[in-house]
C-alpha positions, 0 to 999 in steps of 0.5 A: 455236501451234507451226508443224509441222516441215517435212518435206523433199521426197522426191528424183527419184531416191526418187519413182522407185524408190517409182513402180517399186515401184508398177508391180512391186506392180501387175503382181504383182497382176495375174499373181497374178489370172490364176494364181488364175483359171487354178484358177477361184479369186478372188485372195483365195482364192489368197492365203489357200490360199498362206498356208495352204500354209506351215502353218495357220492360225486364222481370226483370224491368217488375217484379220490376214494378209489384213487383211480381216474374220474372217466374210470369212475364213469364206467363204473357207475355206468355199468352198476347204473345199467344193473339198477345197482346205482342211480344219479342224481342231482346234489340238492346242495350243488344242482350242477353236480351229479351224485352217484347214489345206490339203490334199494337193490344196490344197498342189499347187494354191498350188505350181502357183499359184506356179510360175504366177507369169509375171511376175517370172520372166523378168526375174529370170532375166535378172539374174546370181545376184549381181543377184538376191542383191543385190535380195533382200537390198535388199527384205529391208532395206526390210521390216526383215528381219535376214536 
């Protein structure tokens, strides 16, 4: 029987940055949620109508996204849809697709989301350009983005 390939240890200095990440992905979690809940929605509405803001979207690509269930993606849009928050329409590309899109109302709720985001806000304001352009351009490379 072949004995697994040992796997090296992370370093202090990598487990250290993998915990700060953490700390950032929680704390962002948790503005997210108190943003969403200054417009009495649930986070997961939050973020769906932030997707949505960027362009629509067909339920499926919605669920992907949000990586949950398709009907959990229904309710959502059900909900946000009662609101005046999102519509459905048709896909001009696809007639038997249904796009869920936001509204004028929902576009300026996700913007008012976003700019609620305390957060970050603050500390990226106290680095130089030079810091942030770094910073963004180490996050892109840690996701894989080219740009």
């Amino acid at each position: 029987m072949a004995t697994p390939p040992k796997t090296r240890r992370p370093d202090a200095l990598t487990m250290e940055v993998v915990e700060l990440i953490g700390d950032v992905v929680a704390r962002f979690y948790e503005d997210y949620e108190d943003a969403a809940g200054e417009h009495a929605l649930t986070g997961a509405q939050a973020r769906l109508l932030s997707l949505l803001s960027l362009e629509p979207l067909p339920m499926r690509k919605l669920a992907q996204k949000l990586k949950c269930e398709p009907s959990n993606v229904t309710g959502i849009v059900d909900r946000l849809e009662v609101r005046g928050l999102v519509e459905r329409r048709p896909d001009p590309a696809d007639r038997r697709v249904k796009l869920a899109a936001a509204t004028e109302e929902g576009r300026r709720v996700a913007r008012e989301l976003r700019e609620g985001l305390r957060f970050a806000r603050e500390p990226l304001a106290g680095l130089s350009e030079d810091e942030r352009l770094a910073l963004r351009d180490l996050l892109r490379r840690m996701l894989g983005d080219a740009a």
